[in-house]
FIBA-125531 format. One record per residue (C-alpha): residue in one letter; x, y, z. Coordinates in nm, 3 decimals. Layout:
// FIBA-125531
SITE  code        u        v        w
SITE     a        X        Y        Z
...
//
This chain:
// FIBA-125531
SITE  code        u        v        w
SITE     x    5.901  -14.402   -3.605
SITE     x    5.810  -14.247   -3.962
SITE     x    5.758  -14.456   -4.259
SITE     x    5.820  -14.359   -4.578
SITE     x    5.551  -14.527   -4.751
SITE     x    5.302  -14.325   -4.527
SITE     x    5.133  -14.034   -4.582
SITE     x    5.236  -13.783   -4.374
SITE     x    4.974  -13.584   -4.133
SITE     x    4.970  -13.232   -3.948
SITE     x    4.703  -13.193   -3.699
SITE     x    4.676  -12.807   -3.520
SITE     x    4.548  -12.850   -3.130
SITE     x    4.587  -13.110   -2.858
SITE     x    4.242  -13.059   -2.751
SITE     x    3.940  -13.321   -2.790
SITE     x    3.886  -13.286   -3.134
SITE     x    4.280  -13.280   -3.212
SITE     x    4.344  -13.593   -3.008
SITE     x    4.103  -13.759   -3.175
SITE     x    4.160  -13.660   -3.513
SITE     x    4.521  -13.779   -3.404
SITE     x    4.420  -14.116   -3.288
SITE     x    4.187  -14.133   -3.629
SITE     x    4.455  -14.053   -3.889
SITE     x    4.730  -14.255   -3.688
SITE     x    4.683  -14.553   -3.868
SITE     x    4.673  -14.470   -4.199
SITE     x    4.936  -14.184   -4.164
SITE     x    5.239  -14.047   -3.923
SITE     x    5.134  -13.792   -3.759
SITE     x    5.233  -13.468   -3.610
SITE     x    5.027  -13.295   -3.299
SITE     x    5.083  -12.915   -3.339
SITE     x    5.023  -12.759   -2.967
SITE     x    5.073  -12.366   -2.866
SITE     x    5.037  -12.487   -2.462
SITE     x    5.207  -12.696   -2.237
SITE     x    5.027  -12.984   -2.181
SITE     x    4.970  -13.106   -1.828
SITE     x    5.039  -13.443   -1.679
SITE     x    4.745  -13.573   -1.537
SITE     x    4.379  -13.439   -1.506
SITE     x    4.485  -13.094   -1.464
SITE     x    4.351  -12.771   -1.553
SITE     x    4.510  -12.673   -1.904
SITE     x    4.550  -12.283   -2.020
SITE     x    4.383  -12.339   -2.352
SITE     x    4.039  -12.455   -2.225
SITE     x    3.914  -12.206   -1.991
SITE     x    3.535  -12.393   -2.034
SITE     x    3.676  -12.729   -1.867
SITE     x    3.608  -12.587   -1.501
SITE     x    3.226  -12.639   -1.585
SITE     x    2.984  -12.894   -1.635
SITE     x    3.015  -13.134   -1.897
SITE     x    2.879  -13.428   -2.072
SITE     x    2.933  -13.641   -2.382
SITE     x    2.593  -13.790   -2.475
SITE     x    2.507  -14.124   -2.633
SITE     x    2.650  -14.062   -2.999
SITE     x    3.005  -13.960   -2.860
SITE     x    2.976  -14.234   -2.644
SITE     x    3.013  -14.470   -2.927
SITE     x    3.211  -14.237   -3.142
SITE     x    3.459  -14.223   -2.849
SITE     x    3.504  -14.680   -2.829
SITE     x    3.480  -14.647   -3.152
SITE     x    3.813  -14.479   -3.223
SITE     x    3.927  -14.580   -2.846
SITE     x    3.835  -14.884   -2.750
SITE     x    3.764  -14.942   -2.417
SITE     x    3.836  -14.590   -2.338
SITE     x    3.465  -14.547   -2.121
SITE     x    3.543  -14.852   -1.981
SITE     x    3.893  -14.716   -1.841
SITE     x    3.692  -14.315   -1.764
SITE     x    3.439  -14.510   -1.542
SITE     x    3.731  -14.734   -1.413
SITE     x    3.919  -14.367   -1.254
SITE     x    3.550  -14.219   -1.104
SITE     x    3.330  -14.166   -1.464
SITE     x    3.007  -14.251   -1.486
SITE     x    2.781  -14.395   -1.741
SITE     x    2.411  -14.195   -1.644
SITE     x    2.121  -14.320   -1.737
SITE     x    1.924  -14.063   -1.887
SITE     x    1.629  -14.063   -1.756
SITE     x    1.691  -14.300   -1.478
SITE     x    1.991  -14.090   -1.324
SITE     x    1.865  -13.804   -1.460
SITE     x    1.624  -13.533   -1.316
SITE     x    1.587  -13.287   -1.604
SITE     x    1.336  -12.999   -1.697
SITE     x    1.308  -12.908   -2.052
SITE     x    1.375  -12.566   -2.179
SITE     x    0.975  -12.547   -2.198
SITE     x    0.950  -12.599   -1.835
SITE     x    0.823  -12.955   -1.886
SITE     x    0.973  -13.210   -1.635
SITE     x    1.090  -13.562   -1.786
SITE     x    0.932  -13.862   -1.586
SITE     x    1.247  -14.074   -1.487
SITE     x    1.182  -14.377   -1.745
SITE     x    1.434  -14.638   -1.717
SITE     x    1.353  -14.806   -2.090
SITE     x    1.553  -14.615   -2.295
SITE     x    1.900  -14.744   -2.406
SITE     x    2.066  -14.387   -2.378
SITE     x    2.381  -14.358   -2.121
SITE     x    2.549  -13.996   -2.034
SITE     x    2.912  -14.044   -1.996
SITE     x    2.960  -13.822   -1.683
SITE     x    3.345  -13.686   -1.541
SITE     x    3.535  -13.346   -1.501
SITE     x    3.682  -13.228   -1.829
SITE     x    4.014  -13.236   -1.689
SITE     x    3.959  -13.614   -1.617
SITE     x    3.806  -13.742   -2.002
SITE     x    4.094  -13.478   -2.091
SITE     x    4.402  -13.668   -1.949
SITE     x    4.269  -14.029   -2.022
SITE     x    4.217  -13.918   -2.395
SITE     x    4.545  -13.778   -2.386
SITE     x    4.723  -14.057   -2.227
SITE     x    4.559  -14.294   -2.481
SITE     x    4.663  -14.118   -2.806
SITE     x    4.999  -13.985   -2.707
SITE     x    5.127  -14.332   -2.597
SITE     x    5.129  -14.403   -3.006
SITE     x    5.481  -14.381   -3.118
SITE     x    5.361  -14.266   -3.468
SITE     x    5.212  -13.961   -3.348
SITE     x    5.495  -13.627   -3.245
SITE     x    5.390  -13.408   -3.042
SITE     x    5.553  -13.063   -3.081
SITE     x    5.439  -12.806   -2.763
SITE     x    5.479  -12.409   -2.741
SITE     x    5.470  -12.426   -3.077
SITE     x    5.232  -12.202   -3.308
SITE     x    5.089  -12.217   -3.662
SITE     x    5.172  -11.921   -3.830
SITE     x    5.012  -12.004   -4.176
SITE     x    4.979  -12.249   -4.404
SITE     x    5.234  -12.375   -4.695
SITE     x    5.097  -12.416   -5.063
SITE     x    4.834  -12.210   -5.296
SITE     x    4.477  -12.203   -5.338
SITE     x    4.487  -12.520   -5.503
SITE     x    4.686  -12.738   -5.277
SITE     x    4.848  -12.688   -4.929
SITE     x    5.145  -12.857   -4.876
SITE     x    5.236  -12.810   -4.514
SITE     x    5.239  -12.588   -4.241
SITE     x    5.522  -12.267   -4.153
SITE     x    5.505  -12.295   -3.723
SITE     x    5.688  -12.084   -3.499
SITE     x    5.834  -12.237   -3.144
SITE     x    5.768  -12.020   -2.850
SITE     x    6.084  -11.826   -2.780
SITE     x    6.165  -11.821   -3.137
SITE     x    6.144  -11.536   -3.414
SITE     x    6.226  -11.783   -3.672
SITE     x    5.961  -11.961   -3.875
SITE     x    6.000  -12.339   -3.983
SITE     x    5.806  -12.527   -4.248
SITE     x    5.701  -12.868   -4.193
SITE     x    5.598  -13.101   -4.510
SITE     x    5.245  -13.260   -4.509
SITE     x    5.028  -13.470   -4.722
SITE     x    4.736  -13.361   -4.525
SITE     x    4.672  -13.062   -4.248
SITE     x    4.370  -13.103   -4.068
SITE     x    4.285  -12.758   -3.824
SITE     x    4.159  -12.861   -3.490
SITE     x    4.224  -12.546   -3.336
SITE     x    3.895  -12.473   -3.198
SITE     x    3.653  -12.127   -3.188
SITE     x    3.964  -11.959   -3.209
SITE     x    4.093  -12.104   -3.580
SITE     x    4.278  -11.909   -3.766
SITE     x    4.149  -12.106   -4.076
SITE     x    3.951  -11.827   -4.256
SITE     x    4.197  -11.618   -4.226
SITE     x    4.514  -11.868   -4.369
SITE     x    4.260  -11.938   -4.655
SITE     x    4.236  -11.594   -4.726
SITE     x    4.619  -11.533   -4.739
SITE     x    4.622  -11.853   -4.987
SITE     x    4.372  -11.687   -5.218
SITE     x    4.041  -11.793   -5.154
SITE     x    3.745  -11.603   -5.091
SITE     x    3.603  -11.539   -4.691
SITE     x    3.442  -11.804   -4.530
SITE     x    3.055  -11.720   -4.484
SITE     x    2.984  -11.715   -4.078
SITE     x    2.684  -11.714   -3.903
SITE     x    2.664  -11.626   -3.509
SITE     x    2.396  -11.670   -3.291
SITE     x    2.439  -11.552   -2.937
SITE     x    2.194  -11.570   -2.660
SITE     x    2.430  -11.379   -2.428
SITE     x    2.492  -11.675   -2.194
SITE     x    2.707  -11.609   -1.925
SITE     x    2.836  -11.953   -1.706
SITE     x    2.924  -11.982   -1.339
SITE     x    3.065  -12.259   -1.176
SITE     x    3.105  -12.381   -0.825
SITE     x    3.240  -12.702   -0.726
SITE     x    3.078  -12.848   -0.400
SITE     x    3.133  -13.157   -0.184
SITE     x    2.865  -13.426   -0.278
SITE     x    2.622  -13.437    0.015
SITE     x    2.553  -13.803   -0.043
SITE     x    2.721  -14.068   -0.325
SITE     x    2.538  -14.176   -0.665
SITE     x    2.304  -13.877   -0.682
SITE     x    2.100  -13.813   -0.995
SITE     x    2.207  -13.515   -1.250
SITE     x    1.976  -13.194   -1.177
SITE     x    1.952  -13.038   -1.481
SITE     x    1.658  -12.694   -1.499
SITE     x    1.670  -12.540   -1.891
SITE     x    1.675  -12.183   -1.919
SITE     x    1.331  -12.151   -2.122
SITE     x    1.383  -11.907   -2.433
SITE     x    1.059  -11.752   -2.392
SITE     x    1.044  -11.611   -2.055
SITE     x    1.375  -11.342   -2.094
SITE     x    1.641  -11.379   -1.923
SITE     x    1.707  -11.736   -1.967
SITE     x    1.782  -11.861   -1.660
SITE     x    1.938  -12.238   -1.632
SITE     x    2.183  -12.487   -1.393
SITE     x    2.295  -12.794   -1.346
SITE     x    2.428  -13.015   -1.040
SITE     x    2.665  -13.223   -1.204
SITE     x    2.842  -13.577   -0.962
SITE     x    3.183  -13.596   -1.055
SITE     x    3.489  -13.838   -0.953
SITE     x    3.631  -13.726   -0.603
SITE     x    3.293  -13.666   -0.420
SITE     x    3.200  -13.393   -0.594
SITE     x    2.941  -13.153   -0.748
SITE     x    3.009  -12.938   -1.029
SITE     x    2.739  -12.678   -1.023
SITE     x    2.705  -12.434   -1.309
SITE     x    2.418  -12.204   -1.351
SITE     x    2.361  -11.981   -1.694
SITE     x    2.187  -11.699   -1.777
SITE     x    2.150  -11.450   -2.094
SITE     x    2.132  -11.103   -2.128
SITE     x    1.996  -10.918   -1.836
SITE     x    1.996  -11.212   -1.608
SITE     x    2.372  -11.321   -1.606
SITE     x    2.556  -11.447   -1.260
SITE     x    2.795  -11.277   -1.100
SITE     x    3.146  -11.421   -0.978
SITE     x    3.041  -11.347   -0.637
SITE     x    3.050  -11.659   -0.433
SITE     x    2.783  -11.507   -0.168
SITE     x    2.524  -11.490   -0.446
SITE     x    2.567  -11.841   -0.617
SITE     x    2.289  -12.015   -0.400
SITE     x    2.054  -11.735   -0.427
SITE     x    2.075  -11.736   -0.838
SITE     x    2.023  -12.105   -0.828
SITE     x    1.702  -12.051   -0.557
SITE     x    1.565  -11.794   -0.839
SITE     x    1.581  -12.023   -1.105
SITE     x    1.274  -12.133   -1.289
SITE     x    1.249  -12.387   -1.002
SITE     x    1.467  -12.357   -0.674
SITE     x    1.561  -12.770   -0.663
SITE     x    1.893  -12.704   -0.705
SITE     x    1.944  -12.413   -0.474
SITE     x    1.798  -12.624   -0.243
SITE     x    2.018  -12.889   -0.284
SITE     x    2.345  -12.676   -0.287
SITE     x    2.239  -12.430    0.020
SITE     x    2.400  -12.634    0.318
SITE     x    2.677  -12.835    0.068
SITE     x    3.031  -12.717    0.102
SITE     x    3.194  -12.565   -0.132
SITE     x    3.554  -12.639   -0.247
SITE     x    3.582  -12.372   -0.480
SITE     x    3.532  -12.002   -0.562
SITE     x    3.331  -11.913   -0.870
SITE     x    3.465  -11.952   -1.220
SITE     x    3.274  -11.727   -1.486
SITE     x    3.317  -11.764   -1.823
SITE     x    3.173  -11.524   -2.157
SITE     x    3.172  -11.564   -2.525
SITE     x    2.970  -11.881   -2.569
SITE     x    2.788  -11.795   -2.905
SITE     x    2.690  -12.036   -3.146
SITE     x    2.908  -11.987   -3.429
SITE     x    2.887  -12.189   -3.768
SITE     x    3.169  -12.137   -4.042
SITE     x    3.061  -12.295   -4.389
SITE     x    3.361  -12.420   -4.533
SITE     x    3.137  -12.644   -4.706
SITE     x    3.031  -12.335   -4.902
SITE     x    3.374  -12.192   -5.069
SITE     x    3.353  -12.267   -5.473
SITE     x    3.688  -12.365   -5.473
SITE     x    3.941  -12.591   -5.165
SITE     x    4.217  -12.681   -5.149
SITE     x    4.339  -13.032   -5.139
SITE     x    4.581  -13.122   -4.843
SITE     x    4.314  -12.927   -4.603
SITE     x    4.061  -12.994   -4.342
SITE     x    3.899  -12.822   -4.074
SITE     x    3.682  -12.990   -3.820
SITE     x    3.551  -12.970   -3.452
SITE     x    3.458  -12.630   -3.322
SITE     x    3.659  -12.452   -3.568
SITE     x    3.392  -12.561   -3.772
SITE     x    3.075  -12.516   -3.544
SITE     x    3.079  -12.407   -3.160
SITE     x    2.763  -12.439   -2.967
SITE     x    2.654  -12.253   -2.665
SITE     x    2.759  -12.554   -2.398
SITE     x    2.453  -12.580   -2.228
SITE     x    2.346  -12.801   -2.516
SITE     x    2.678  -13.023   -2.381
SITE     x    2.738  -13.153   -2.804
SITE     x    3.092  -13.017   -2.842
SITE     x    3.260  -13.359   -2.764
SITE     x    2.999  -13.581   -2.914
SITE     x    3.083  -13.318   -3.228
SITE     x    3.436  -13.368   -3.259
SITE     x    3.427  -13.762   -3.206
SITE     x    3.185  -13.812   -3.465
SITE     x    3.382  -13.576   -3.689
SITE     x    3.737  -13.769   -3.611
SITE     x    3.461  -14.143   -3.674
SITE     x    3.433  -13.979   -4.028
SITE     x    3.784  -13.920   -4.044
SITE     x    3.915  -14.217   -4.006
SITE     x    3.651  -14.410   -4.210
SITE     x    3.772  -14.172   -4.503
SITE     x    4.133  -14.240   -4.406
SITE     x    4.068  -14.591   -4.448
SITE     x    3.999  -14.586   -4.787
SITE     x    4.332  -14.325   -4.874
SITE     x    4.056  -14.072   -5.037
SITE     x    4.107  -13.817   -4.796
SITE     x    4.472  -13.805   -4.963
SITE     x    4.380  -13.836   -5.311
SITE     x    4.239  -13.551   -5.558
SITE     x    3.912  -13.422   -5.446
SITE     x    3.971  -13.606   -5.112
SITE     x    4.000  -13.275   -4.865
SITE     x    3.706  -13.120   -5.028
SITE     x    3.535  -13.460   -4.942
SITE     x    3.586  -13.446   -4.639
SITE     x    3.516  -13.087   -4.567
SITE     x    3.145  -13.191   -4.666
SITE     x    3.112  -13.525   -4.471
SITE     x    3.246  -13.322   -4.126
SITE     x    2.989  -13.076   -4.179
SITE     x    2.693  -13.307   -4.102
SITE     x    2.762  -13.383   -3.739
SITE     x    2.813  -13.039   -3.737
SITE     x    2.524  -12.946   -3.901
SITE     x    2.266  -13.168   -3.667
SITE     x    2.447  -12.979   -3.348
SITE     x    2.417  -12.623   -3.489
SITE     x    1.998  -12.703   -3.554
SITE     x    1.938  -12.794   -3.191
SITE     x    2.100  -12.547   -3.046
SITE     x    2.029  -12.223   -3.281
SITE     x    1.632  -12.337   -3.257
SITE     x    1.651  -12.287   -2.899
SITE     x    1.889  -11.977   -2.873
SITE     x    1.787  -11.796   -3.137
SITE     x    1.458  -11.646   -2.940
SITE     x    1.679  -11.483   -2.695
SITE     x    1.652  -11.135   -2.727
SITE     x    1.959  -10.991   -2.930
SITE     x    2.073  -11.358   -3.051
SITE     x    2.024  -11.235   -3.373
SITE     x    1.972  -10.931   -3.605
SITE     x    1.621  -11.058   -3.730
SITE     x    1.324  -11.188   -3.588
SITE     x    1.285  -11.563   -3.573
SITE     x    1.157  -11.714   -3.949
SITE     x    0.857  -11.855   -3.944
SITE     x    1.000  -12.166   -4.028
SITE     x    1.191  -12.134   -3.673
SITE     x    0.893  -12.080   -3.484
SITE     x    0.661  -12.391   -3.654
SITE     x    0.942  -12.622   -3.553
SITE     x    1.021  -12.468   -3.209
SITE     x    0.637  -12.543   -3.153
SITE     x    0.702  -12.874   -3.299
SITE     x    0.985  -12.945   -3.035
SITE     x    0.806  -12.852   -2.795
SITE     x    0.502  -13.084   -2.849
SITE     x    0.786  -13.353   -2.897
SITE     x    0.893  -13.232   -2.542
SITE     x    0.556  -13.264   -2.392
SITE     x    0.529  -13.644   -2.566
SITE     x    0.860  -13.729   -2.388
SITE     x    0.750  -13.627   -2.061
SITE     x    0.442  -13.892   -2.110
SITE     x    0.547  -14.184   -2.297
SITE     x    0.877  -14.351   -2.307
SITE     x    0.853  -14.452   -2.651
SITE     x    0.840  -14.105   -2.721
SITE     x    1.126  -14.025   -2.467
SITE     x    1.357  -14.272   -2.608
SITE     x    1.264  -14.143   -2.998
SITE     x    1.406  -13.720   -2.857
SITE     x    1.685  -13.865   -2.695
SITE     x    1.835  -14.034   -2.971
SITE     x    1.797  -13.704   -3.191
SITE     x    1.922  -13.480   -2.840
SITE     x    2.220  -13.723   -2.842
SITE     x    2.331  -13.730   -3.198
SITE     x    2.286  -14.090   -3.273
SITE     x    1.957  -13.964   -3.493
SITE     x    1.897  -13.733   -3.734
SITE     x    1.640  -13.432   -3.630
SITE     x    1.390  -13.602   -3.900
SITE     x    1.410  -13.914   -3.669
SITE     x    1.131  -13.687   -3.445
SITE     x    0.895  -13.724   -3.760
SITE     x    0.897  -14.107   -3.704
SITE     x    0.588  -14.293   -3.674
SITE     x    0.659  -14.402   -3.265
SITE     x    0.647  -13.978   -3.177
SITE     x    0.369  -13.892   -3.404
SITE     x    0.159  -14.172   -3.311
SITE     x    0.274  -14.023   -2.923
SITE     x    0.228  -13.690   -3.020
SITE     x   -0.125  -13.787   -3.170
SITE     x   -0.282  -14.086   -2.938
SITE     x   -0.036  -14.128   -2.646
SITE     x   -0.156  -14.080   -2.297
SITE     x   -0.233  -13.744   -2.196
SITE     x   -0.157  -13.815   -1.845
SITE     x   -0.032  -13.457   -1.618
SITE     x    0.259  -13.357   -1.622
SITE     x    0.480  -13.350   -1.334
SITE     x    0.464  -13.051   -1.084
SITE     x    0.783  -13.001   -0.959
SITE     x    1.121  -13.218   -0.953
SITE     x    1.092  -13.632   -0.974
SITE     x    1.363  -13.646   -0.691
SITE     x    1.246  -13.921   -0.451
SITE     x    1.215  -13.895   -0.075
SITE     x    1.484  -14.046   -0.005
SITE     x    1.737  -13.860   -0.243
SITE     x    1.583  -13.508   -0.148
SITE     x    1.596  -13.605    0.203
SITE     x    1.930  -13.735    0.221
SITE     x    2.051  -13.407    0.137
SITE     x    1.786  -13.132    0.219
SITE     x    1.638  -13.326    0.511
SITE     x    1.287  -13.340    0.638
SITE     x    1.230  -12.979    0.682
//
């Protein structure tokens, strides 16, 4: 029920990032959820998120961004088949240098591990269950209401409708995803065009979902490695329901097909074969999903001389990352953890408050966008210009960071708290990796995959 005493709040998309902003803003304001689908019931396949059918994970900093603004919402994910991984332990990962990780077991860091359709639903059925939030489906934002200096709503459209409505708001926050119409609304309101950067390596995805050989196998993750064109990747990822999703990558010249017959042979040519070995004699459940279009793509609001209060844009309509990084969800939950700490304190309504805002989203942003653009932008064609030499000195950096990882856990559990957002890259300049870096043991690295007899047996056999 609405409250006259509250601010009132419009949030565009009923994805992650729009749920969460939801369940962020819901106590300090009513809020309205502005969706263009129908939503489905339970973990279901939904039109507007054509990436859910492959693999996906939500590292250590949306972990606690996620309890943060949902308590006990892991706890109820691993409750319906999720699983908290521990990366390294559960994890057997080659970096993008071609570098395998030792499994160490001393790091803190926990992978929170599901379908998309399942985190989807439970998120969903968590925030919608608030009576102060409205949800309003089929129904479109056409543009926004106000002037360069303050919006003051929203003008939607209802599917089925030629008739345009405006809707009151103290505060519209765009959650709308890579496809935002933001720039574009800002534009018709005055304002100048949004500066845009794009990097794309030319990944192409294809999933396959399989029947899990055996129960409570590790992750198999192989990097594509940016210096050895194409960049060719996968991942064997154990869902809820017995499963394996499966999806392999590669850029530009080296992209799979939606053929089913040749999904086990791109995974056997892979940097290493592990996981078409692992996948040739599973059963598959499904055909092959293939998705395009997964640039890196960086919008700096942050940049525009002039915003207007009433107006925020966060999530991937901000920043969207090539997915094999897996930071999209960790993204938009610690953008919605900002949120609602700014919320708290009324400032995002107040004068100045949007702008605010606008700045303090950019910075999970901003820590995604560097990890991912210094790895794709050495695929051939990401990007108009050769890499800076500033690029290269820290790719090399990385990489020695890499090797240190693969040695010493120290150094291991320093990478993975910058890889999962709970650090800031400068936290790989601390005195634990250099020292690694430096003096740690130079013992060899690994030769192939850490699987274990056992596991590789269990599903390959002894041949």
């Amino acid at each position: 029920m609405s409250d006259a005493s509250r601010p009132a709040a419009v949030v565009i998309g009923a994805g992650m990032s729009g749920l969460l902003a939801a369940a962020a803003l819901v106590g300090h304001a009513d809020v309205t959820l502005i969706e263009r689908d129908i939503l489905p019931a339970g973990p279901e396949p939904r039109r507007g998120v054509p990436q859910a059918r492959h693999a996906h994970m939500v590292w250590t900093g949306g972990v606690t961004a996620l309890d943060t603004l949902l308590p006990g919402l892991t706890e109820e994910l691993v409750a319906r088949g999720a699983r908290l991984a521990h990366v390294m332990g559960d994890m057997v990962s080659r970096a993008p240098n071609e570098i395998w990780f030792r499994r160490f077991t001393s790091t803190p860091h926990r992978n929170l591990v599901c379908s998309r359709d399942l985190l989807d639903a439970v998120t969903r059925e968590r925030v919608l269950a608030d009576p102060r939030i409205t949800l309003r489906q089929s129904t479109t934002v056409v543009h926004l209401a106000g002037d360069a200096a303050q919006v003051t709503g929203v003008y939607l459209r209802t599917s089925g409708s030629d008739t345009e409505e405006y809707l009151a708001a103290d505060l519209v926050l765009d959650a709308s995803g890579r496809g935002s119409r933001a720039p574009h609304w800002l534009e018709r309101l005055g304002l100048p065009a949004v500066p845009e950067r794009r990097v794309d390596a030319g990944v192409v995805y294809a999933t396959r979902v399989f029947k899990a050989p055996v129960p409570g196998f590790p992750l198999v993750n192989v990097q594509a490695n940016p210096a050895v064109a194409p960049g060719r990747g996968g991942i064997i990822l154990p869902v809820e329901g017995d499963r394996w999703i499966v999806t392999l990558s590669g850029t530009r010249g080296g992209e799979p097909t939606g053929d089913p017959d040749a999904f086990t042979d791109f995974a056997l040519g892979l940097g290493d074969p592990v996981i078409g070995e692992l996948i040739r004699d599973a059963e598959p459940l499904t055909g092959v999903a293939l998705t395009r279009g997964t640039a890196n793509r960086r919008r700096f609001f942050e940049k525009l001389g002039c915003w207007p209060g009433g107006f925020v844009v966060m999530g991937d309509a901000v920043g969207g990352f090539n997915p094999v990084y897996g930071h999209g969800i960790t993204v938009a939950a610690q953008c919605a953890v900002v949120l609602r700490d700014c919320a708290a304190g009324r400032g995002v309504f107040g004068p100045g408050g949007a702008r605010r805002l606008q700045r303090l989203v950019t910075r999970p942003v901003a820590a995604a966008w560097d990890l991912a653009v210094g790895q794709d932008v050495f695929y051939p064609g990401a990007v108009d210009r050769r890499p800076t030499c500033v690029e290269r000195v820290l790719a090399v950096f990385v990489d020695r960071a890499v090797a240190a990882g693969a040695r010493d856990p120290r150094a291991l559990g320093v990478l993975l708290d910058v890889m999962s957002l709970s650090r800031p890259a400068a936290w790989l300049l601390s005195p634990g990796m250099l020292f690694a870096m430096l003096f740690g043991r130079r013992r060899a690295f690994l030769a192939g995959a850490p699987l274990t007899v056992e596991e590789r047996e269990a599903v390959v056999g002894e041949g």
